[in-house]
C-alpha positions in Angstrom: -12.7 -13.9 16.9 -13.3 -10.2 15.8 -14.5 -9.4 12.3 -11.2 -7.9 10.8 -8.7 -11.5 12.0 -11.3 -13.9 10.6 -9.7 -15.9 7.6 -10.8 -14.8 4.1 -11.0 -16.2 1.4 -10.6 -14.4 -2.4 -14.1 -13.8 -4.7 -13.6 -14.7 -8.3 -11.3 -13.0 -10.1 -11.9 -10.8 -13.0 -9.2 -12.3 -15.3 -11.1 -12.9 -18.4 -9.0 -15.5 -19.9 -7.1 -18.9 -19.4 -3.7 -17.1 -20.9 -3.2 -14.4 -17.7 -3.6 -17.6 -14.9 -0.4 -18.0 -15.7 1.1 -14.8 -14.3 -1.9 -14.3 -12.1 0.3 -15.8 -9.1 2.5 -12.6 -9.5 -0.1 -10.4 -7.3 -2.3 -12.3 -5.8 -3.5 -12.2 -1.9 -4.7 -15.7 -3.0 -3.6 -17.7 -5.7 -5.1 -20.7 -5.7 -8.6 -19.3 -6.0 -7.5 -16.5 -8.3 -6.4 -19.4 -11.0 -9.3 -21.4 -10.4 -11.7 -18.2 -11.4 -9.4 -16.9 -14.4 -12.0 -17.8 -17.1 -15.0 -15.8 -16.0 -15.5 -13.5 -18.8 -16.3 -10.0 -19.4 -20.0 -11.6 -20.6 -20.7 -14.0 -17.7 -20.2 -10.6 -15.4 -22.1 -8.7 -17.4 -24.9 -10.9 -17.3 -24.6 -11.5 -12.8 -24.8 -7.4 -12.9 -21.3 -7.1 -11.4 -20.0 -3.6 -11.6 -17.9 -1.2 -9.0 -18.6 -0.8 -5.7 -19.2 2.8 -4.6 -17.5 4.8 -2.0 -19.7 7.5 0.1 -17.8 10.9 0.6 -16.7 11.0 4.6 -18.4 14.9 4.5 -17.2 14.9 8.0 -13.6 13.9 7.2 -13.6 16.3 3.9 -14.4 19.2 6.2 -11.7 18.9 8.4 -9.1 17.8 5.5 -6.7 21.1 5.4 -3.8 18.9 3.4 -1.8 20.0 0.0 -3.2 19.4 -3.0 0.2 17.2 -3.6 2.1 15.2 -0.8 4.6 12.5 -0.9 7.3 10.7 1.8 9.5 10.7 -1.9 9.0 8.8 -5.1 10.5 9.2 -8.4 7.5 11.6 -9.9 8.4 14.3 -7.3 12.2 13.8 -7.5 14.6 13.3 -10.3 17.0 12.4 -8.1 15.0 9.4 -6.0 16.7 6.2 -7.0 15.5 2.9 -4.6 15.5 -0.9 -5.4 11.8 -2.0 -5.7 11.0 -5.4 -5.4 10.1 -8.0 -7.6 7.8 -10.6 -6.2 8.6 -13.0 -8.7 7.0 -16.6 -8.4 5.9 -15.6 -4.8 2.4 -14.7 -3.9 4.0 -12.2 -1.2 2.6 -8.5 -2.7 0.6 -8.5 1.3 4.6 -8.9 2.9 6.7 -6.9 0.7 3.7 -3.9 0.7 3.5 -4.0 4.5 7.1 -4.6 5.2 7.7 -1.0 3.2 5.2 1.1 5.1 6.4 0.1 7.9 10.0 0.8 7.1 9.6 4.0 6.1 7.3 5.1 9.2 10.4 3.9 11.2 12.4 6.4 9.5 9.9 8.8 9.7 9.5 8.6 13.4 13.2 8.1 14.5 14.2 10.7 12.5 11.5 13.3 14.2 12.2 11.6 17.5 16.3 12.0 17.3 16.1 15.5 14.8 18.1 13.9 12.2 17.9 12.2 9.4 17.6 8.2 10.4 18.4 5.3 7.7 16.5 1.9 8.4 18.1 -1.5 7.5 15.3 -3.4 5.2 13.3 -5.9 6.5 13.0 -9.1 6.2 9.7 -10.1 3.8 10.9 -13.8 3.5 10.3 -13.8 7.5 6.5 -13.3 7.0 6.5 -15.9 4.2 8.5 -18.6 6.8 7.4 -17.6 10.1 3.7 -16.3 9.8 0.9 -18.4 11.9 -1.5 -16.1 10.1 -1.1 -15.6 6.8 -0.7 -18.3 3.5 3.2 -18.0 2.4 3.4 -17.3 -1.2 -0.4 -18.4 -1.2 -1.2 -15.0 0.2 -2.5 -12.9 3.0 -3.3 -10.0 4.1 -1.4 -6.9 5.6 -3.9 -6.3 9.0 -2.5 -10.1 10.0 0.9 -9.2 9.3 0.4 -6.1 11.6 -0.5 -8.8 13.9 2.7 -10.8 13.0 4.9 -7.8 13.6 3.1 -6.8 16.8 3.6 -10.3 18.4 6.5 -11.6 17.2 9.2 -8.9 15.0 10.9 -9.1 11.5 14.7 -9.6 11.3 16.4 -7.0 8.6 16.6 -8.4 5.1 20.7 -9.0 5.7 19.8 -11.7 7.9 16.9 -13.4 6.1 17.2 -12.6 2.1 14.2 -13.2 0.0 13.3 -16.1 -1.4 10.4 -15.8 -3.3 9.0 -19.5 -1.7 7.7 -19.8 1.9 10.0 -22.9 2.2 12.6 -21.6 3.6 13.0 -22.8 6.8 11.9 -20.2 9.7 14.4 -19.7 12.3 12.2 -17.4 14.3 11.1 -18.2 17.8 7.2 -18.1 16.9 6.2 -19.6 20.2 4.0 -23.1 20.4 3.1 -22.2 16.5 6.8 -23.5 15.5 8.5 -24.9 18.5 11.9 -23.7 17.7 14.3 -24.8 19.8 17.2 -22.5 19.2 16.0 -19.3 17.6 18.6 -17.4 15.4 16.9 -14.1 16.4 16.9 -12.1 20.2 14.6 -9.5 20.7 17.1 -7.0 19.8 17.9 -8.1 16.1 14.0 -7.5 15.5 11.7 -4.6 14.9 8.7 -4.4 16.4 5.0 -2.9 15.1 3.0 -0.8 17.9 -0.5 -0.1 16.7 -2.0 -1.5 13.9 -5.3 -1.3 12.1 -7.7 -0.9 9.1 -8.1 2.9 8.8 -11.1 4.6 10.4 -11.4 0.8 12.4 -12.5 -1.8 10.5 -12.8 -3.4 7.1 -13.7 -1.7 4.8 -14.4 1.6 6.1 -11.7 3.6 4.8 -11.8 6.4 2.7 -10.3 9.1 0.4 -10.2 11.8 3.2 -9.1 10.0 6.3 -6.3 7.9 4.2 -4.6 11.3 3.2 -4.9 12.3 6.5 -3.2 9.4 7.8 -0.6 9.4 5.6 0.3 12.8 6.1 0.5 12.4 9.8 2.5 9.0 10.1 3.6 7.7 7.0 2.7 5.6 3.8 0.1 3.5 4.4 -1.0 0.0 2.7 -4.3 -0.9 0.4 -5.5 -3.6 -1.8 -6.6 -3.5 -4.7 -8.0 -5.5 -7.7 -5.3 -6.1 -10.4 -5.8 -6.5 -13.7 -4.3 -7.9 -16.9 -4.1 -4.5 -18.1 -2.0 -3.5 -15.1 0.4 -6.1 -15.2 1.3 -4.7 -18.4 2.8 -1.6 -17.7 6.4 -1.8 -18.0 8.8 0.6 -18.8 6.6 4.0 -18.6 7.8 7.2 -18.5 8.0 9.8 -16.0 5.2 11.9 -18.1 2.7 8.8 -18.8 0.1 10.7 -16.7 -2.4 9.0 -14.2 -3.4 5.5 -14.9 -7.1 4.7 -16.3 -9.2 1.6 -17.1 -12.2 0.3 -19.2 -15.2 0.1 -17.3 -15.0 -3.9 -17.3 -11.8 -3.5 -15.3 -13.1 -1.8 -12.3 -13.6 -4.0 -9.4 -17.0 -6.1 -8.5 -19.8 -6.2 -6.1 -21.8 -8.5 -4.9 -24.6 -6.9 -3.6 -27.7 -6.6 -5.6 -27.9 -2.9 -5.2 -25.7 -0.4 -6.4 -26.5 1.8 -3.4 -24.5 0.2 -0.5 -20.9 -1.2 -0.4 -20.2 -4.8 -0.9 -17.8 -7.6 -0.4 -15.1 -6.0 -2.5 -12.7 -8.0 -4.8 -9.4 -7.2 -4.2 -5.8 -9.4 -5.0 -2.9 -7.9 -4.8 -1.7 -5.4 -2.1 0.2 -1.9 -3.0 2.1 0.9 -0.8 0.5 4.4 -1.2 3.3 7.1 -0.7 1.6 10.3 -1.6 -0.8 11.8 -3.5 -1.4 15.0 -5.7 -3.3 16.3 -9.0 -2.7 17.0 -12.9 -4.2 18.2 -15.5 -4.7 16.3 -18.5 -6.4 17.1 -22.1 -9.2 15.9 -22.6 -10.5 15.9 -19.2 -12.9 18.6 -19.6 -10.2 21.1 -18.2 -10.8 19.3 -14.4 -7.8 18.1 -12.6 -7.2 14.3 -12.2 -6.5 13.0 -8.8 -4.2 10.6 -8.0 -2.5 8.4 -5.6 1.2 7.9 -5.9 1.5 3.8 -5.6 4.5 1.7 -4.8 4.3 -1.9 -6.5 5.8 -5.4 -6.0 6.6 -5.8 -9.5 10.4 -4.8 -9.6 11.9 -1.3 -11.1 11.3 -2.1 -14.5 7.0 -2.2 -13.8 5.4 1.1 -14.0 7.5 4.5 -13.9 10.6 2.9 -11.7 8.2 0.6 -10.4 5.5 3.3 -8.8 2.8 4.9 -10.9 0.1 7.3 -10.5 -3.7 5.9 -10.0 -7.1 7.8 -9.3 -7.8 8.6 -6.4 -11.5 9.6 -5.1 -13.5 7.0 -7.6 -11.9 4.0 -5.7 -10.8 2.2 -8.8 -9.7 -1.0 -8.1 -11.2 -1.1 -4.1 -7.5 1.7 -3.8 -9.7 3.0 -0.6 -11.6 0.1 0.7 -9.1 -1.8 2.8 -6.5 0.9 3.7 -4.4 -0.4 6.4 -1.7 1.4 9.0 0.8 -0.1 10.8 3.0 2.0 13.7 6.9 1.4 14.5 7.1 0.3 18.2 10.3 2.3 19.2 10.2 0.9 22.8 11.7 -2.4 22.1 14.2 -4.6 19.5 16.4 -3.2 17.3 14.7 0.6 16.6 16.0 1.5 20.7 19.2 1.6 19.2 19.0 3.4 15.8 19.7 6.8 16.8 23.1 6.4 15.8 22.3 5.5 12.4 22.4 8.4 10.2 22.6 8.4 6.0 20.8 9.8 3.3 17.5 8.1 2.6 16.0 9.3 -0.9 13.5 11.6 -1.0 11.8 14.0 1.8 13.4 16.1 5.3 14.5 14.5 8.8 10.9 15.5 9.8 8.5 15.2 6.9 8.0 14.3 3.1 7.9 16.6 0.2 4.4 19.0 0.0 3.9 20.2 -3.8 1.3 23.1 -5.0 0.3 21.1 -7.8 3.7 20.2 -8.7 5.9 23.6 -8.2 7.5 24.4 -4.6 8.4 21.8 -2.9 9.6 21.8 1.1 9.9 20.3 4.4 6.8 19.7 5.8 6.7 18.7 9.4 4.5 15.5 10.7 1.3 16.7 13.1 0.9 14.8 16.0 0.4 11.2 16.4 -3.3 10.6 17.0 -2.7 7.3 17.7 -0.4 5.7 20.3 1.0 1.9 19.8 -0.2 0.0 22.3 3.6 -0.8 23.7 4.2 2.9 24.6 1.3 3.7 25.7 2.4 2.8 29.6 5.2 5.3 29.0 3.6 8.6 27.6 
């Protein structure tokens, strides 16, 4: 079994009190051992010399970065005029699906609409079907979004119309999943599914993403998928406004290590899993006159969470493990339901047929046209 499919189970949380194990089950990978650790407190981890792991600079990746200093595939910051239903987990320990299931989504737009030269509309897909159907994952227990590469890779997702959410893993699966379910009768042919080609943890392996090489790969293909380490503090962010400027946190917020010395990456804590969708830079007072990175983040916490349920969070101090466990996922367009999207045209909110929206720190804004794929799926790799 290689390194990045082994089963995983979640470090202690850094809740820091019994009153947030109550909604802790909102955003967790893994719930059950989330609650069970909600009552370590900001003292006990002071005293086990827990504190932020670091993220070396790829110098390698930074010299060959020639991206805008602000780049999206559309969100509401960039465009008063974006207007999308964002999902509310609910009850559900399902951040991993519903994260996933959007990158994905909009990288099939992405890439039928550069393949056909027009503008493409995708159906939604089905998270409930990675809560019912997955062999890999937990259900609203959690998991993580490299296994449900591995999900959509093997076996598809329906569209949302023919398997509505839930928000419980007991709804009974009516996918053919193989000898893992012994349907019978499955509700599903290969042509009502979609398909993922190539998927992976950016730069390989867990772990070993970073700042540089996550821009790059969302820029080329699409949004792309990361956990992170959320906090009380961040569940309470309802109802900003457009101008509430880049998220921060107290020190005791930032994630946790567990190696003993500060110099080398360790096991990082993450528990909830978020879309990225862009990126780009602001000024703020206060800030010594430097400008503040950021990454533009889809969450799983409805339209009413955040500024229309995305908000803007650093980006090059990984806060929160953002760019430890970036993951990617590729539309297969050789098989199910995307062979026959080209006729489907509409008008997806926010960005061109061929690329997303490139800002100069916030001013003009244009097409910008997606570079070349640098990495194949697997299923159309016999065709190229």
């Amino acid at each position: 079994m290689e390194r990045s499919e082994k089963r995983w189970e979640s470090p202690p949380s850094s809740f820091t009190g019994r009153a947030e194990s109550a909604v802790v089950h909102r955003m967790v990978f893994t719930a059950k051992e989330a609650t069970q650790f909600c009552c370590l407190s900001i003292h006990q981890r002071a005293r086990e010399r827990i504190y932020g792991c670091r993220k070396e600079e790829s110098g390698e990746a930074k010299i060959r970065l020639t991206l805008p200093k602000a780049f999206t595939w559309g969100d509401p910051f960039s465009n008063d005029h974006f207007e999308e239903d964002v999902e509310d987990q609910m009850s559900c320990g399902s951040c991993y699906s519903i994260a996933t299931l959007y990158s994905l989504h909009k990288r099939f737009e992405i890439w039928l609409s550069k393949k056909y030269g027009k503008k493409i509309t995708m159906p939604r897909l089905s998270f409930q079907s990675i809560l019912s159907c997955s062999p890999y994952n937990q259900g609203c227990d959690g998991g993580f979004p490299f296994l449900v590469g591995k999900q959509l890779y093997e076996f598809g997702v329906p569209t949302e119309e023919a398997m509505r959410y839930g928000s419980s893993d007991s709804i009974k699966c009516e996918m053919d999943m193989g000898f893992y379910n012994n349907v019978r009768f499955a509700k599903y042919k290969e042509e009502d599914l979609f398909f993922a080609g190539e998927y992976n943890y950016i730069n390989g392996c867990y772990e070993c993403s970073n700042e540089f090489d996550m821009m790059n790969e969302l820029y080329s293909n699409g949004p792309i998928v990361v956990a992170i380490n959320a906090t009380a503090k961040l569940l309470s962010l309802y109802n900003l406004g457009k101008q509430s400027g880049v998220y921060d946190s107290a020190t005791h917020e930032q994630q946790i290590c567990d190696v003993p010395n500060e110099g080398f990456n360790g096991w990082q804590q993450t528990n909830h899993a978020v879309t990225i969708v862009g990126w780009g830079e602001e000024h703020e007072e206060g800030k010594g006159g430097s400008p503040v990175k950021y990454w533009v983040v889809r969450n799983t916490w409805g339209k009413a969470w955040g500024y229309k349920g995305y908000i803007k969070f650093p980006r090059g101090v990984n806060l929160a493990g953002i760019e430890t466990q970036a993951v990617f996922l590729d539309p297969d367009l050789s098989r199910g339901g995307a062979v026959k999207m080209s006729g489907h045209e509409g008008a997806a909110a926010g960005g061109g047929a061929a690329g997303g929206v490139v800002g100069e720190d916030g001013d003009e804004r244009g097409s910008a046209m997606i570079r070349p794929v640098t990495h194949t799926p697997r299923a159309q790799r016999g065709n190229a």
